[in-house]
C-alpha positions in Angstrom: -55.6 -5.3 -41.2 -57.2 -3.1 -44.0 -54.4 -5.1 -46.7 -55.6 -8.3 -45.7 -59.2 -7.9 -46.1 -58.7 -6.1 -49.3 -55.9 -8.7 -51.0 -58.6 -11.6 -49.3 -61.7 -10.0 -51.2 -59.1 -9.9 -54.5 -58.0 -13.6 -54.3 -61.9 -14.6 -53.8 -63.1 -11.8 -56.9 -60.3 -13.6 -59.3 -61.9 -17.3 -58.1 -65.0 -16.3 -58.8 -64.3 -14.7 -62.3 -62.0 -17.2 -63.4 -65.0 -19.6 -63.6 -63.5 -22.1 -60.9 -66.9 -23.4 -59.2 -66.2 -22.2 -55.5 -68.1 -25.2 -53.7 -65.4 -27.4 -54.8 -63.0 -25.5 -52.5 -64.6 -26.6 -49.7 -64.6 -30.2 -50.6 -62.3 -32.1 -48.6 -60.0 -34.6 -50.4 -58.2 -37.8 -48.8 -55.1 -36.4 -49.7 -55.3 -32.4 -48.4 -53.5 -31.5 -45.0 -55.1 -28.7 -42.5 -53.7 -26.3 -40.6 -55.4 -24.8 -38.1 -53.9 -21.2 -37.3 -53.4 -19.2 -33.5 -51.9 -16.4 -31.9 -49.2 -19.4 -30.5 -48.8 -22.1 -33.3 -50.1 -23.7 -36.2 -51.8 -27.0 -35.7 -51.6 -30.0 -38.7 -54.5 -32.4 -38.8 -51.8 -35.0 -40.0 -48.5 -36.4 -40.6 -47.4 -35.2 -44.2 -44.3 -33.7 -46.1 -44.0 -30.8 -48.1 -43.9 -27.8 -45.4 -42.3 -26.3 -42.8 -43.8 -25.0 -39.7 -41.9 -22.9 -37.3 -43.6 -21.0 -34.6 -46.5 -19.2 -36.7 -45.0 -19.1 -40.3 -45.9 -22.2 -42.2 -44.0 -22.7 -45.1 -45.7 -24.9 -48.3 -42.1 -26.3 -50.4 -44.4 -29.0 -52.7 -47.6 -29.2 -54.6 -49.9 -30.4 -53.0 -54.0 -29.7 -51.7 -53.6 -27.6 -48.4 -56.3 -26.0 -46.3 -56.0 -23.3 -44.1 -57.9 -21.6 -41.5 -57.9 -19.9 -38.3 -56.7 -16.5 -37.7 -53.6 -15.2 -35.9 -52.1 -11.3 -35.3 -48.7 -12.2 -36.6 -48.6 -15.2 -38.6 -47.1 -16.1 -42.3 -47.5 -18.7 -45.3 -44.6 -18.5 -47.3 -44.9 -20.8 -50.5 -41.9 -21.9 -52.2 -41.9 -21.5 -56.0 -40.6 -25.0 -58.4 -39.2 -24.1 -61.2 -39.5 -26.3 -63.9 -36.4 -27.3 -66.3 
């Protein structure tokens, strides 16, 4: 539990010093899927493409504006890589 709260603090310290204004993070788009995260399953707030859910491990496989929250005691996100040719 310790990692988590560390690595969360470290992605929200490299937001804030890159400059990226944080309020627009919160800003929900037209286009941006939820999930909703429990210690049974992972709820979508729509129909969409580009992941994968199975069980508790969501998996993001295209770009795309996603928002997560929740919290669950055995959960992943996996997100796929693109390379580019």
């Amino acid at each position: 539990m310790k990692k988590k709260k560390i690595l969360a603090m470290m992605m929200a310290l490299s937001v804030a010093a890159s400059g990226m204004p944080v309020t627009s993070l919160a800003a929900e788009t037209t286009d941006e899927v939820s999930f909703v995260f429990s210690n049974d399953e992972i709820v979508v707030n729509k129909n969409a493409t580009g992941f994968e859910i199975t069980d508790t491990t969501l998996k993001i496989t295209e770009s795309g504006s996603y928002r997560i929250s929740g919290s669950c005691s055995n959960g992943n996100i996996v997100v796929k890589k693109r390379l580019q040719v």
